[in-house]
N, CA, C and O of each residue as an XYZ file, in Angstrom:
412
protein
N      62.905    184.113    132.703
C      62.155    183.958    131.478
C      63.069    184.291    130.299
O      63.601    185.396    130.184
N      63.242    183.212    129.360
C      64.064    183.630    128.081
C      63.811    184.464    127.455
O      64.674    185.277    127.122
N      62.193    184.590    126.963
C      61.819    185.514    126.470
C      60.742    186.553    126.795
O      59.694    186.131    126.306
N      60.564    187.587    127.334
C      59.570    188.261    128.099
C      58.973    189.022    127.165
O      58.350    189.901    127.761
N      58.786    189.180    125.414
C      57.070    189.599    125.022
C      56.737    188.104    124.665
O      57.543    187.240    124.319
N      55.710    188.014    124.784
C      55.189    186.602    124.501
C      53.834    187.226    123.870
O      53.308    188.301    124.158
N      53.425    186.282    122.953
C      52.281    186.288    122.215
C      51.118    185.113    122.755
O      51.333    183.901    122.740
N      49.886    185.741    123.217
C      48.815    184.794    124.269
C      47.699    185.399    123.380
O      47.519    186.556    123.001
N      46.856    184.008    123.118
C      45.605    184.024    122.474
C      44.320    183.824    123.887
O      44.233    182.874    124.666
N      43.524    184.975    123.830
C      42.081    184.454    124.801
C      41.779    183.835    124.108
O      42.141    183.376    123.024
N      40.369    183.748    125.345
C      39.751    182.836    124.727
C      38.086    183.623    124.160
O      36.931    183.203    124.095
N      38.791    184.990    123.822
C      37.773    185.693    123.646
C      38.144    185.835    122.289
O      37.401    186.478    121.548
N      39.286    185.279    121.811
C      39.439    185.995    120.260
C      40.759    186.150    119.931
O      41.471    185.534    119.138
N      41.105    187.629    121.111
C      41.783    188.418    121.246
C      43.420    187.990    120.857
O      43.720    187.421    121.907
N      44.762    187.913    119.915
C      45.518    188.070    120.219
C      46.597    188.934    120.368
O      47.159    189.493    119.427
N      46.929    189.062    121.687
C      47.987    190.270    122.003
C      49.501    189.730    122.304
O      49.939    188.595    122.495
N      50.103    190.992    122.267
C      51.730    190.455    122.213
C      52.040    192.183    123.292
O      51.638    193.343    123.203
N      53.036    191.351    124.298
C      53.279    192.306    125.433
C      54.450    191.633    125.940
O      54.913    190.586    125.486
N      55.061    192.548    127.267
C      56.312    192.240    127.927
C      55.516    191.536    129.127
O      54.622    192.140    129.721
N      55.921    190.118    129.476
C      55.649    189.750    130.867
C      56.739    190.068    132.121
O      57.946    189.945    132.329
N      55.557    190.548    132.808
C      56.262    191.379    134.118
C      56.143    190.888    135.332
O      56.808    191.366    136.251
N      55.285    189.863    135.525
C      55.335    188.745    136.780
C      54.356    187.848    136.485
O      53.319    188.257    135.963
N      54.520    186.596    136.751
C      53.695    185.469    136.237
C      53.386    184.377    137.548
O      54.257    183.648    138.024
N      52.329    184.416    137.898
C      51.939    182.831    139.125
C      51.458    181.935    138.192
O      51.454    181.804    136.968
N      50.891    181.131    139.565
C      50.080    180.358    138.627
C      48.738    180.745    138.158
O      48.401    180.076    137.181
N      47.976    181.498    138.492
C      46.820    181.920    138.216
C      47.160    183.303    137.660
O      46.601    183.094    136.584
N      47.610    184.500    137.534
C      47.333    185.373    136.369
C      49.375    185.832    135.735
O      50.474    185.493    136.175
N      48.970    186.631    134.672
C      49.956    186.758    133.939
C      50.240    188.617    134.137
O      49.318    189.162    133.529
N      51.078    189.575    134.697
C      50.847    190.593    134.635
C      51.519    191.064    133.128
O      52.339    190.300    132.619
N      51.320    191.764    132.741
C      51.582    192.536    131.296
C      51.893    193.591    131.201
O      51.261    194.282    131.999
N      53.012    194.501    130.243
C      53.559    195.713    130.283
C      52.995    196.100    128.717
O      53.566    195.621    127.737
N      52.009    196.866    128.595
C      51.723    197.373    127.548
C      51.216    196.434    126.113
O      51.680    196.469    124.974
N      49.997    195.540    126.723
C      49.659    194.587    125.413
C      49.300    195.251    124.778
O      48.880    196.323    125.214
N      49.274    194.953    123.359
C      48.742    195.063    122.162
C      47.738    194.290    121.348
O      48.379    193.295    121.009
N      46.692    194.197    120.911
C      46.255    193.439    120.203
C      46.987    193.563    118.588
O      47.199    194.512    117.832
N      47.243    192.046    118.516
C      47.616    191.577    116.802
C      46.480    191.634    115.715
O      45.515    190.888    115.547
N      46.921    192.821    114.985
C      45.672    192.457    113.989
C      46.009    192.742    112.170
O      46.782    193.449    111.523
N      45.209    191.997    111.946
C      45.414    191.465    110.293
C      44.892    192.291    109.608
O      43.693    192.570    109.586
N      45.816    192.796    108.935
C      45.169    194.635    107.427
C      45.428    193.970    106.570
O      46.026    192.896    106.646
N      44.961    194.573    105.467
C      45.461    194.709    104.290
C      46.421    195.923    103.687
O      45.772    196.962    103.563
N      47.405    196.009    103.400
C      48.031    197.395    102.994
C      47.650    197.898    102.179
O      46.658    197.382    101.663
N      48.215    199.257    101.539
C      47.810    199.693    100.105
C      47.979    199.003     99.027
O      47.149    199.168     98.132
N      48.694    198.389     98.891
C      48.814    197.598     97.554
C      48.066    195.973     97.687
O      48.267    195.185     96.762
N      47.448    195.662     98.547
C      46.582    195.291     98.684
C      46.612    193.577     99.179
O      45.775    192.677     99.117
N      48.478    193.688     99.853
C      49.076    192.194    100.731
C      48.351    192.651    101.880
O      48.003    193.750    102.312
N      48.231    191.420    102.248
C      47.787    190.901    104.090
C      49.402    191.058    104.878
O      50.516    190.593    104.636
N      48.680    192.214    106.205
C      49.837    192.628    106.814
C      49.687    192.484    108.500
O      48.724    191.794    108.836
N      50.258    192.871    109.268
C      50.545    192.478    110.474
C      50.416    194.119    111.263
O      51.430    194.807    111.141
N      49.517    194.597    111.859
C      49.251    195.417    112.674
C      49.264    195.606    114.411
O      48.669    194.687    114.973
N      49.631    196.266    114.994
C      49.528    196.210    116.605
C      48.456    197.120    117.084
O      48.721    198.223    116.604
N      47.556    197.181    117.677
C      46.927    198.500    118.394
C      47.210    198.448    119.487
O      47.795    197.439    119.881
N      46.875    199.611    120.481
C      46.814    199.226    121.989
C      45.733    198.307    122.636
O      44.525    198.361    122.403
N      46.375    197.446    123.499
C      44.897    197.123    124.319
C      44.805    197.431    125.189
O      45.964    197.581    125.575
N      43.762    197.857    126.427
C      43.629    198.484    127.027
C      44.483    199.337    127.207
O      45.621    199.020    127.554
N      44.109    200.619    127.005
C      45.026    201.458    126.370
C      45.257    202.448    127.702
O      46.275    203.139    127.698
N      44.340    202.536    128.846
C      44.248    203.657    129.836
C      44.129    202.850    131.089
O      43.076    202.945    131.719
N      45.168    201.997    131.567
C      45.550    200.879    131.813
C      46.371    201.809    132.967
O      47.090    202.539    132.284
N      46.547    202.050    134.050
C      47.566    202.707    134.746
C      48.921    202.083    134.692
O      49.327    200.999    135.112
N      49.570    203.161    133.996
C      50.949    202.374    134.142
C      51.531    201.838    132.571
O      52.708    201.863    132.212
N      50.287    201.329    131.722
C      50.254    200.196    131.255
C      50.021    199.013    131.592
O      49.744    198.156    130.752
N      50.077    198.820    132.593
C      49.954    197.216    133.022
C      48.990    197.186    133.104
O      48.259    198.143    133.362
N      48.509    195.491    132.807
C      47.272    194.779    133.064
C      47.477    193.679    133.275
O      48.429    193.158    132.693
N      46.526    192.760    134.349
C      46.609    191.499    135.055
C      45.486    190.889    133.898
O      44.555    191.537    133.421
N      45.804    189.595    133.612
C      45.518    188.449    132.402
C      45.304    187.398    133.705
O      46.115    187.101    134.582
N      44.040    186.985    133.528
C      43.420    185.618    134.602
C      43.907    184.291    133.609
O      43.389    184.210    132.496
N      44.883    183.285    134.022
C      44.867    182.460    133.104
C      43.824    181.866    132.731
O      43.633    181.325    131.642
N      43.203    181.936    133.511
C      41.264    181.000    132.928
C      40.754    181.766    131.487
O      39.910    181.402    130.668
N      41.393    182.656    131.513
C      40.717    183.560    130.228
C      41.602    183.339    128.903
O      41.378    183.827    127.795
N      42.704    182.453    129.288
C      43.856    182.183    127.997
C      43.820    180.843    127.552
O      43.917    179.861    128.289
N      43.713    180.833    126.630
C      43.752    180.147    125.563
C      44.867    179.336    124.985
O      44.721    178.156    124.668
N      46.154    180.101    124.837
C      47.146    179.816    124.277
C      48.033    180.375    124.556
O      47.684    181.269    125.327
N      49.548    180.405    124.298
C      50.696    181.142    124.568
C      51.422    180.663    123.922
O      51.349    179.452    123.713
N      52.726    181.701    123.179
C      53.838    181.320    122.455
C      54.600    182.571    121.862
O      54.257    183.627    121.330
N      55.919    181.902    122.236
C      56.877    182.816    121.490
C      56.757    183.607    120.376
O      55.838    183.423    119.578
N      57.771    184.667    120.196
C      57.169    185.040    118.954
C      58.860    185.497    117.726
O      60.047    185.485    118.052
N      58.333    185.779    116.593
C      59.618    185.725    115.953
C      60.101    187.228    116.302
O      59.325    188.067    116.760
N      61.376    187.462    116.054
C      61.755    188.985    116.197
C      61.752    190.119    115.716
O      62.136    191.103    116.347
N      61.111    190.169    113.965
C      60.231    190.649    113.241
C      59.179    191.648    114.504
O      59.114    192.844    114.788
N      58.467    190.372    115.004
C      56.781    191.042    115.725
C      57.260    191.956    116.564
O      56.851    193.115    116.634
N      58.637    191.194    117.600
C      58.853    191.635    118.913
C      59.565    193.100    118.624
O      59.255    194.098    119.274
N      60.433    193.107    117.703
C      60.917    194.643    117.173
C      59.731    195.644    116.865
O      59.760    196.845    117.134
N      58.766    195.027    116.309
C      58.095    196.354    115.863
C      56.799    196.678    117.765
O      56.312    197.710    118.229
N      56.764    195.576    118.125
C      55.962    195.681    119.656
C      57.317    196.929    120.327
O      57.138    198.145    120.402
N      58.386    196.315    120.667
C      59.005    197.347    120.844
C      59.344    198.570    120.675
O      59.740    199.294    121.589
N      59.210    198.940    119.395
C      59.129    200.376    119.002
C      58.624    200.866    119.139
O      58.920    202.055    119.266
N      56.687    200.164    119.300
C      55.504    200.956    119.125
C      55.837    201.223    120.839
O      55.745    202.390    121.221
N      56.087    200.523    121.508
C      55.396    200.284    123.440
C      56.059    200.315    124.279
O      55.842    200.696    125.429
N      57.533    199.666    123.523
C      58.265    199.249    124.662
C      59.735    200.258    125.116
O      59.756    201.284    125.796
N      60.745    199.611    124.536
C      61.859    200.578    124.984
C      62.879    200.879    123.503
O      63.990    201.390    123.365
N      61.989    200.349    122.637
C      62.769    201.105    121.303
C      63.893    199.924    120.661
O      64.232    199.751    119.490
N      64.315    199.200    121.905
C      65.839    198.483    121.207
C      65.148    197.440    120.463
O      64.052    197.028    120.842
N      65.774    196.959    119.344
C      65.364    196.303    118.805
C      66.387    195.100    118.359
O      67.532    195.417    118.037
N      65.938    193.548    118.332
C      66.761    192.429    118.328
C      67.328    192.565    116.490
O      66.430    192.656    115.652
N      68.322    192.565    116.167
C      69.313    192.040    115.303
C      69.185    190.408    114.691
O      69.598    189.506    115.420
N      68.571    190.047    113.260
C      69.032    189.233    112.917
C      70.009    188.360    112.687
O      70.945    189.038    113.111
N      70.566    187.215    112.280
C      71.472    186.492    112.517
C      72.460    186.657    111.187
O      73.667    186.454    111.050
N      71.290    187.176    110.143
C      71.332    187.741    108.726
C      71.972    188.793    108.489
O      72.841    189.008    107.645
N      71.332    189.727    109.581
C      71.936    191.132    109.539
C      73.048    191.201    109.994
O      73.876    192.001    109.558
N      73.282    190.383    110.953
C      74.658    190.606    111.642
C      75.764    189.806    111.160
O      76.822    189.796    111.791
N      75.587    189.018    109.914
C      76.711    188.554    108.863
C      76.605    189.667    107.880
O      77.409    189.469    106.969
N      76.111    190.459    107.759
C      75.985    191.197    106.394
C      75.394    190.861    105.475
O      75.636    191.320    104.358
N      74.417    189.927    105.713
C      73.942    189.218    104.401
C      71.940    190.257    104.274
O      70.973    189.947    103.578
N      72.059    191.114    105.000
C      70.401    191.872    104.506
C      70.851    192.530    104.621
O      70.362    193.648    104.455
């Protein structure tokens, strides 16, 4: 897998962004999803939030029935850095920007 957090919409609503940790054809296992959710900050822009989802999850992991998904897709490295910090293992991907010196 090129990229293992992936961002999957149910079909309950829900979208979360997590590390995939084994995938069939029928379910998706998951390392610590998050649900994506939309704030407003203090100054009063629309912002990009993570919570836990199922949060008492042994392990973290949770099995995703594909019948229950909706959608799936990559995500930019913005999301996946800050999923990482909050869940995962801290490292975080380097822009293409940053790494000319240009941010």
């Amino acid at each position: 897998m090129q990229n293992d957090v992936i961002c999957i919409k149910m079909i309950g609503g829900d979208d979360l962004i997590g590390k995939v940790l084994n995938e069939t054809t029928e379910v998706i296992e998951m390392e610590h999803p998050a649900a994506i959710v939309i704030q407003r900050d203090q100054s009063g822009k629309m912002g990009v939030g993570l919570a836990p989802w199922a949060p008492f999850a042994e392990s973290g992991r949770v099995t995703l029935f594909k019948n229950a998904i909706a959608a799936r897709c990559n995500i930019d490295s913005a999301l996946e850095n800050e999923w990482s910090r909050l869940f995962g293992s801290g490292i975080q991907i380097a822009s293409a920007a940053t790494l000319a010196g240009l941010s």
